[in-house]
C-alpha positions in Angstrom: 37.9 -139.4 105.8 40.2 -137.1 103.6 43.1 -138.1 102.2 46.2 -136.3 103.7 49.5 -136.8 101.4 52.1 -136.9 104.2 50.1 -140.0 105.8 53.1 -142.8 106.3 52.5 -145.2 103.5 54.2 -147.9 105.9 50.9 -147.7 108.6 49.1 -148.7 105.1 51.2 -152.0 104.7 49.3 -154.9 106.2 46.0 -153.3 105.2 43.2 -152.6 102.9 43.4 -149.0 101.5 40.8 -147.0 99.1 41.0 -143.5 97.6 38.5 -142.4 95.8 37.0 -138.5 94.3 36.5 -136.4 91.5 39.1 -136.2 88.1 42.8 -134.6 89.3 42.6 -135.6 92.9 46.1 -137.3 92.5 44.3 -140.9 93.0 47.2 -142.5 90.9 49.8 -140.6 91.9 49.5 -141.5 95.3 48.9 -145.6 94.5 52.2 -145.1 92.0 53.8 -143.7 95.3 53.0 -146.2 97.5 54.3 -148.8 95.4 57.3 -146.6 95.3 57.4 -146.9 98.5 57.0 -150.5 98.8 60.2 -151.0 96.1 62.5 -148.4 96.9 61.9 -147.9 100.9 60.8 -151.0 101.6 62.9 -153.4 99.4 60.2 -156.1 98.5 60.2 -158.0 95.4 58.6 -156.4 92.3 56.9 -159.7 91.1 55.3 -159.3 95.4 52.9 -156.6 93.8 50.5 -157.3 91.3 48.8 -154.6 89.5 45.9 -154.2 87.8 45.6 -150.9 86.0 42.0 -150.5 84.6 42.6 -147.0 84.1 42.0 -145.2 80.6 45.3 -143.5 78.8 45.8 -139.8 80.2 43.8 -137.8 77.5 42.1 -134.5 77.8 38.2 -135.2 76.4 35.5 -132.0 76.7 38.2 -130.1 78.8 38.0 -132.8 81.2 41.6 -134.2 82.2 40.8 -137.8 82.5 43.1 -141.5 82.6 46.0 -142.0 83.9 48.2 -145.4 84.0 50.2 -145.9 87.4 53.3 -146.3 85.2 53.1 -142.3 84.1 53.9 -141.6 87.4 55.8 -144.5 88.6 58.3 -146.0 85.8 59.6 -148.7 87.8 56.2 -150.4 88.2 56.8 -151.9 85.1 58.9 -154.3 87.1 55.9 -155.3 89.5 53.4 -158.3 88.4 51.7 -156.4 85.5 48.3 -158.1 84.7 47.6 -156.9 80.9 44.8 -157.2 78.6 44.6 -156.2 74.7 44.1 -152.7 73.5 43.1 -150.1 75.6 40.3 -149.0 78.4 37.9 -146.9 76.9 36.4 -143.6 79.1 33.0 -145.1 78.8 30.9 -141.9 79.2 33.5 -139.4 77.3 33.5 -141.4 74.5 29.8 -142.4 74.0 27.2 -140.3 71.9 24.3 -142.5 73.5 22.9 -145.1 75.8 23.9 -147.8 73.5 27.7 -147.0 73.0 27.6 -146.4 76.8 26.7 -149.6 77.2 29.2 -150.6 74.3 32.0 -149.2 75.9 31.6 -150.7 79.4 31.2 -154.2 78.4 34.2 -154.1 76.0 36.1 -152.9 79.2 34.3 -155.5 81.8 35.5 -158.5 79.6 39.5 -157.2 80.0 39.2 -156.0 83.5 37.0 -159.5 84.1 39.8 -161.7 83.5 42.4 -159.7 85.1 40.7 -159.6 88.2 39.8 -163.6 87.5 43.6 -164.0 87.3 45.2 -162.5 90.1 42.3 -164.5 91.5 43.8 -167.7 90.7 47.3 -166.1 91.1 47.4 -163.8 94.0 50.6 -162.1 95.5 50.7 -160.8 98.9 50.2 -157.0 97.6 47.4 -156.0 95.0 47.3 -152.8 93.8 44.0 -151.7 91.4 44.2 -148.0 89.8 40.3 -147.2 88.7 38.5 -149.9 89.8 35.2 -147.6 88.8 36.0 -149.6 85.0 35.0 -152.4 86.6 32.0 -151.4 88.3 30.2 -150.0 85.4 29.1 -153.5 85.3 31.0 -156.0 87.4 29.8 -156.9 90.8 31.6 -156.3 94.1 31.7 -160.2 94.8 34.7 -160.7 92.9 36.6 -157.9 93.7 35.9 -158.2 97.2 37.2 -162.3 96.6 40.7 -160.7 94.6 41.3 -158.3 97.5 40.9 -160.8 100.3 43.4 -163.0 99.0 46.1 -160.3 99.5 47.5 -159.3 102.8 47.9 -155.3 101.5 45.1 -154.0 99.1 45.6 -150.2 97.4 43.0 -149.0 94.9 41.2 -146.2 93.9 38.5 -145.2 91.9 36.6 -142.4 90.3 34.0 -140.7 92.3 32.6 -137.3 91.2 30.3 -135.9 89.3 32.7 -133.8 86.8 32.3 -136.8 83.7 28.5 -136.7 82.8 25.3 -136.3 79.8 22.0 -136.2 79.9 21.9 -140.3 78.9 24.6 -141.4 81.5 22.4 -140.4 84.8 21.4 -144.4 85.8 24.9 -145.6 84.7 26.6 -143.4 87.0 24.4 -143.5 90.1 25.4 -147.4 89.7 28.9 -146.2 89.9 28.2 -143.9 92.9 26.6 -146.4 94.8 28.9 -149.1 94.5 32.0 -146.7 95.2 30.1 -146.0 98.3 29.6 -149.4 99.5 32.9 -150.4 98.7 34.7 -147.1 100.8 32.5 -148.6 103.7 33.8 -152.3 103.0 37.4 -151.0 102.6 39.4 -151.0 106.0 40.9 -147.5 105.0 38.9 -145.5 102.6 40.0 -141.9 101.9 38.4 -139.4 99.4 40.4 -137.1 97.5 38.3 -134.4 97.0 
């Protein structure tokens, strides 16, 4: 199912909610709206919402607008329960020259978004939130994330889902993606795709 900007964020609450598509879809912009929404509409608690952001920094790489943190579109996030991890996410496929820093890149980022998601685990709130949960695919399993979303009452991620970010030697590593993306949008009470 598409997803349609003036849908009422508050038939969401309650719920498990996945956007997912190509680069530039707006996939973080409308999960910083909704906790926007949640804050300033409906008045709960910051500390309530616990984000994850696995998303790369906003960077332009091979003409290819990519990254995005929920707090470049939302500053008051940075009240909500912000789980953090050193340094940064790297864009696994923009910033690999072959199969090996691929592979180098996605396990650097599945050790930080591995104990993020093992935290809010042990630590839920009543509302996660997870901007690019794709990071954690590239070679985490869906057990865990399925666990972490289960023990909140309202879920909102999104992840990648396109074919715009791609080489020669990324093929197998992003069919993986695909197919996980797609099991998850089935598994997901409301999955929307962006385009």
């Amino acid at each position: 199912m598409k997803f349609n900007s003036s849908k009422s964020y508050q038939e969401l609450i309650g719920h498990q909610t996945f956007l997912y598509g190509e680069t530039n879809t707006k996939k973080t912009y409308y999960t910083a709206k909704f906790i926007q929404f949640l804050i300033e509409s409906k008045h709960i608690d910051p500390k309530e919402i616990s984000i994850l952001d696995f998303a790369p920094l906003q960077s332009i790489i091979n003409n290819i607008k990519i990254g995005g943190k929920i707090k470049d579109f939302y500053k008051n996030s940075i009240k909500c329960n912000n789980f953090s991890f050193e340094g940064d996410i790297i864009p696994p496929r923009l910033k690999a020259k072959n199969i090996k820093e691929l592979y180098d890149n996605a396990c650097k980022n599945f050790k930080k978004t591995y104990t993020i998601l093992n935290l809010f685990t042990e630590n839920p709130t009543s509302i996660l939130i997870i901007n690019d949960v794709s990071i954690y695919f590239h070679i985490g399993n869906k057990r865990l994330l399925l666990e972490s979303i289960k023990k909140s009452n309202t879920f909102f991620g999104n992840s990648y889902y396109g074919s715009s970010i791609k080489s020669d030697f990324t093929i197998l590593f992003s069919r993986r993606e695909k197919r996980i993306v797609e099991y998850l949008s089935r598994k997901i009470e409301y999955s929307y795709f962006t385009g």
